[in-house]
Phi, psi and omega in degrees: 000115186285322161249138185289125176273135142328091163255161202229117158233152211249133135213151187308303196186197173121326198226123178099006170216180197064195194280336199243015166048041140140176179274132185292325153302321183256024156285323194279320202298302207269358167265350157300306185272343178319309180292005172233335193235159155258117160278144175196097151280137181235104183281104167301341191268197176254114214266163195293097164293029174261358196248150185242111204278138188284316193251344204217147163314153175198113219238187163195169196257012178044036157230192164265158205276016175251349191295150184325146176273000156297358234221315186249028186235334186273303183327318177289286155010262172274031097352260165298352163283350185289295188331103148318317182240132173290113165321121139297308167208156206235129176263131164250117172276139227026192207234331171221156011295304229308291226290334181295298167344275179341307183284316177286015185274332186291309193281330190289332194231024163052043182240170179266175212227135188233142202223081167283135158279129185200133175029198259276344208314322174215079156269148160221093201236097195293344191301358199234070221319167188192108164139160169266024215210012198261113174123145159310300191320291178324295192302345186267311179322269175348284184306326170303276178330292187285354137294332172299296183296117203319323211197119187267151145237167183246135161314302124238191199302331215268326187253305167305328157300359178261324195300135145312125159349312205275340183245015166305330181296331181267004178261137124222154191283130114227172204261161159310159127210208202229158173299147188296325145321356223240092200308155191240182187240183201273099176352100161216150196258138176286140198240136189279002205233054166233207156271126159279111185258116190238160195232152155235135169258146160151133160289145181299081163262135160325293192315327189282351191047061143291001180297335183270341170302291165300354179273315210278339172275003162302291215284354176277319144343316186291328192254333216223152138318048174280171183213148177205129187261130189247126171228147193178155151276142196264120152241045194216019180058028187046047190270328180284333201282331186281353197263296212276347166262011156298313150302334172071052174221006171336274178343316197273351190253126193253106166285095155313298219085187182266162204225101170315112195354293199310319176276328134359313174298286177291021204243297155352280202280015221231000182237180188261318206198112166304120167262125175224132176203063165279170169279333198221128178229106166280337128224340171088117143294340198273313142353323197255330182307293211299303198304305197303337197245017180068013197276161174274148178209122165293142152183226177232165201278100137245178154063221152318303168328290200293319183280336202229023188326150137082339168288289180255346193188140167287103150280139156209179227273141186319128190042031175294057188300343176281321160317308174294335193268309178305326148317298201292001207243284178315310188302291143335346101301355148281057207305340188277356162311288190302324198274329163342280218246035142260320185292330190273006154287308187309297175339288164332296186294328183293337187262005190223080165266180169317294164333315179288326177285353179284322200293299180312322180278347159354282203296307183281344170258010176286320191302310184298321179299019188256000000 
């Protein structure tokens, strides 16, 4: 691009708040894409004013993210009546209020409209309740968005299979990936007559099932020194703390808490094996993180895991505990397993780092912008 264009991006929150001052992957996505676009994120929810994003504007609608979505569509409004500099083309991450947003900003400044698909958007999982795609409303809001938008993208494959039919043509995948820097840990084959060290990243939620987490390290317990590490904020009542003391397995299981990324990381290298067993993923971060750093990883076919079975990670089908056991069991006797599918993570992460996905959403909005 010889001129840098005006993207106008739309997100719920994420970025200028929490303990890591935002979620890390789109703190790394938008100091990344700053160097090809003038950015002006704009956040409905409310961000920490002391911290100032380096390369790029970042504005918020100062409410919550529970707030009405009349509340945050009037608010956005003047919002963009607002603007000094007109977007050239306006991005949304997830799909309503933002993707709405999104639209009227496209019809409002006559520009195009670009639509990430991110974590739930379009789930529909009625037992918990669970999803962005849960409901009449939701689904006419959804199908709107995604019509509306010149050009959709998917976390994965795994998530692009959710898209209607009528708009596939208008998807495409990229995937996340970690700074290129991003240390890997030091290759050693598990050994049974030591301790097993297992890691979960993911707040304590229904959607991640941990009830099911914890059943397969009971029932891996009967055979094997296992241990399991959680790091996570608890939104589930200490309903998992109560599971593993039922079990009489309370001693093997480790609450972290939440952990600033950095110590995440190291945590990372520091275990024999990622365990994951949500029902629904739209791509997992904690999944490409475990991968940039070599770690082996069991879980369920969502998300990533759906895109790369067998390749990168041992699956079996959402709340399989027999299933699940059984993966962690080949793996676990299996040194030439284990060195498989940590070189072929690494292998992986080298080839999909944040640079290739800052380049790639580069690359579409230089297309859409053509």
């Amino acid at each position: 691009m010889n001129q840098k264009p005006n993207i106008l991006v739309i997100i719920p929150g994420g970025v200028g708040s929490g303990k890591n001052q935002g979620i890390p992957v789109l703190l790394n996505l938008f100091s990344g894409l700053a160097d090809y676009a003038k950015l002006h994120v704009v956040s409905v929810s409310k961000i920490d004013p002391l911290f100032s994003p380096p390369n790029y504007q970042l504005s918020s609608l100062g409410l919550a993210n529970s707030s009405p979505i009349l509340q945050k569509l009037t608010r956005f409004r003047q919002f963009i009546k607002q603007l000094k500099t007109k977007p050239d083309l306006v991005h949304a991450l997830w799909t309503h209020p933002h993707g709405l947003m999104a639209y009227f900003a496209s019809r409002y400044f006559k520009v195009p409209m670009l639509n990430s698909l991110q974590g739930g958007c379009l789930a529909d999982i009625p037992s918990l309740p669970y999803g962005g795609n849960q409901g009449l409303i939701k689904k006419i809001l959804t199908r709107l968005m995604l019509k509306r938008a010149d050009h959709i993208t998917a976390e994965t494959r795994f998530q692009k299979n959710l898209v209607p039919i009528d708009f596939q043509d208008k998807t495409s995948i990229i995937y996340y990936g970690m700074n290129e820097d991003n240390q890997a840990k030091v290759f050693k084959p598990i050994s049974k007559q030591t301790p097993i060290k297992v890691i979960h990243v993911a707040n304590l939620t229904p959607i991640k099932d941990q009830s099911t987490l914890i059943k397969v390290i009971h029932k891996l317990s009967e055979n094997y020194d296992i241990h399991l590490s959680i790091i996570g904020s608890d939104y589930y009542d200490e309903q998992i703390h109560q599971l593993a003391d039922n079990l009489a397995i309370k001693h093997r299981v480790h609450f972290l808490g939440q952990l600033p990324h950095s110590e995440v990381l190291n945590q990372l290298r520091n275990h024999d094996i990622m365990l994951h067993t949500s029902l629904y993923e739209g791509s997992c971060l904690a999944i490409i993180e475990a991968w940039s750093v070599g770690l082996c990883t069991v879980g369920t076919s969502v998300g990533m895991m759906y895109d790369l079975a067998d390749e990168l990670a041992l699956v079996a089908r959402p709340k399989d505990v027999e299933g699940l056991v059984a993966k962690m069991e080949r793996l676990i006797n299996h040194p030439e397993e284990q060195e498989r599918l940590s070189a072929a993570s690494l292998a992986w992460s080298a080839k999909h780092t944040m640079q290739d996905c800052v380049t790639s959403f580069a690359n579409l909005y230089q297309q859409l912008l053509a």
